[in-house]
N, C-alpha and C positions, 0 to 999 in steps of 0.2 A: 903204226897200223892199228887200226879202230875193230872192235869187234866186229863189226859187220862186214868190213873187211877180211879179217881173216878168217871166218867163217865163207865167204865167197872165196880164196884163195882154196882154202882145204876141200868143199865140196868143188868147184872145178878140178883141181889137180885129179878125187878122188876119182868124179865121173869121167873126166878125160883119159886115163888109166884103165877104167872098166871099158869107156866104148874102145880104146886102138885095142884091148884084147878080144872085143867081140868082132874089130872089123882085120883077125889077120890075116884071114884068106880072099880079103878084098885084092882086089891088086889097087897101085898108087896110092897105099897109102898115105903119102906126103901132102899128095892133093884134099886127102877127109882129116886129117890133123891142120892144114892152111883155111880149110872149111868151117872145122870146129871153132878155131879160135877166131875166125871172121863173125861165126853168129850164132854163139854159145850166149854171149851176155845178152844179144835182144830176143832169144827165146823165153830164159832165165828173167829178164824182165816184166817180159811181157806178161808172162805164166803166174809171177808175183801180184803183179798190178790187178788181173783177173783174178785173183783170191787164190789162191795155191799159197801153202806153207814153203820153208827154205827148201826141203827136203823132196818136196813133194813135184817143187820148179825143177831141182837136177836130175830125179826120173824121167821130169818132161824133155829137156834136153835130151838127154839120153835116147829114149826114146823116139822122138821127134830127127836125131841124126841117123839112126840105126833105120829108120823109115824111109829115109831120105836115100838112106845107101841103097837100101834093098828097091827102091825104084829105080833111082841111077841104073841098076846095075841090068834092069828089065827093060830101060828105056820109055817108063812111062810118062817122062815128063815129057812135054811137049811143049814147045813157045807158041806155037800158033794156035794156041789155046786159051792162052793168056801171060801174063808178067810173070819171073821168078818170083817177084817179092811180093804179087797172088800167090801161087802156089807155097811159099816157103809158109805165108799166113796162115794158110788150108793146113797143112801138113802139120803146125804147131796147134791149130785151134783143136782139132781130132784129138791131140795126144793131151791138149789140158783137158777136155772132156772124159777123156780114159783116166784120168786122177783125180778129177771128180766122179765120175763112177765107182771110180772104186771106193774114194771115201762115204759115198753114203750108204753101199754094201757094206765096209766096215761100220762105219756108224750105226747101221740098222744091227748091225750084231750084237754090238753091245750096250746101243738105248735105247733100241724100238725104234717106231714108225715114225713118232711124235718129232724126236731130234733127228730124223730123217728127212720129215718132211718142211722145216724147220730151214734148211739148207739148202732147199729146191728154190729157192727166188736168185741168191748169185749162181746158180747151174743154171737157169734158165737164161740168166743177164747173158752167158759166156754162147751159150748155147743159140742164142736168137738166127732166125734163120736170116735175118740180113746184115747180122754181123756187124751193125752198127757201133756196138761197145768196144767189141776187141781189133775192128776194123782200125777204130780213134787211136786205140789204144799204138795198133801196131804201129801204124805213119809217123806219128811222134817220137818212137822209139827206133823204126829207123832210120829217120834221118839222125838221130844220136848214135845207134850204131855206126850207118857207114861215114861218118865224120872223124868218131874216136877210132874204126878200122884202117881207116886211110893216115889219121895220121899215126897208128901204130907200125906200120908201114912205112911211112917218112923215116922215121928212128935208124931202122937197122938203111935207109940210104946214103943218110950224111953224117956228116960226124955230131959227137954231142954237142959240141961249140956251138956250131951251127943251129942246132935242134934249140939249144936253151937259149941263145938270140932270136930265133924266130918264135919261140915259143914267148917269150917277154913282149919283144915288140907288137906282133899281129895277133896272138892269143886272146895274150894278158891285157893287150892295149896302152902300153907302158910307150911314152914319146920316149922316141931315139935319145935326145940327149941323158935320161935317165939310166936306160938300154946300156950307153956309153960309159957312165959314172956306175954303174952298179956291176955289170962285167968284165970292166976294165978293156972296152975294146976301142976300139977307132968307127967315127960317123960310116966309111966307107965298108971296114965288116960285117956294122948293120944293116947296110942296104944291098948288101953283096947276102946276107944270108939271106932278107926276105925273099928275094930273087931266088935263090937257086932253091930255097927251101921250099918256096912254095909253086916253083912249076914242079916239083916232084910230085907234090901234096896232090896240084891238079891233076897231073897223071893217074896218080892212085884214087880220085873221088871219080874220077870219069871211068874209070874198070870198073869199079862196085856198081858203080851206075848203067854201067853197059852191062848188067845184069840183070837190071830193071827192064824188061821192054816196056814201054809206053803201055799206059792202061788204056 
């Protein structure tokens, strides 16, 4: 494991820790923990890509799921308003706003106006009222989200066997016969895993998706 890795292992473990103690008196828990780890990383991504420090992306998370809850819990979202993966954007783009606000209130404290002012052209990029930057930004990164949450999802369905034959073969792109010679398995385990591996896979990319309503 690479520094940046585990720098991402310690600050999620840390924030996921902090929000299940902020969300105890939620009820379903299990549901805001299967939520967190669904799209903890494309918040954290996105919050980075937009100019946020490491630190500064895992308050956004935080923040941004605790948001999330306390509407759940009011019922203001609403589909026929628009997509989850609008609103989930909205909801993330506010709370990297509130992390740059707040940094250029810190900043202004202890460098003046000058390194304040200095900072206002990436708050304004993030900021733009057509949301064209972080608009870019999000779509890119969800479809990398719900691809690695689906197939994080495959994992705990089939066995590992299974999982690292289908991962070699259709991932990796590795022809079967290599698949065969490199796993030590039989032609037909390979074609027996893509199969079963991946109508699971499709299962779980069409749920994330049925999350999306159509823009």
């Amino acid at each position: 494991m690479d520094e940046r890795d585990a720098i991402l292992v310690q600050g999620y473990a840390k924030t996921r820790k902090s929000l299940i103690a902020k969300l105890d008196n939620w009820e379903d828990q299990r549901t805001w923990d299967e939520f967190y780890q669904t799209y903890w990383r494309l918040i954290y991504s996105v919050a980075v890509k937009a100019g946020l420090r490491q630190d500064e992306a895992f308050d956004c998370v935080q923040e941004t799921i605790l948001s999330i809850a306390k509407q759940s819990k009011k019922k203001l979202y609403d589909p026929e308003q628009g997509s989850f993966k609008t609103w989930l954007m909205n909801m993330t783009r506010w709370r990297i706003n509130d992390q740059f606000r707040k940094r250029k209130k810190d900043t202004a404290m202890i460098t003046g106006e000058w390194e304040n002012d200095r900072k206002t052209a990436v708050i304004d990029r993030v900021e733009d009222p057509n949301g064209d930057v972080l608009s870019r930004l999000w779509n890119v990164e969800w479809k990398k989200n719900v691809a690695d949450a689906a197939l994080s999802r495959v994992k705990s369905q089939v066995s590992p066997k299974q999982y690292q034959i289908f991962d070699c073969y259709v991932i990796k792109q590795w022809d079967a016969k290599r698949v065969q010679d490199q796993l030590n398995v039989s032609m037909a385990q390979v074609y027996l895993a893509k199969h079963r591996v991946g109508a699971v896979l499709k299962r779980e990319l069409a749920k994330l998706e049925d999350e999306d309503d159509a823009d």
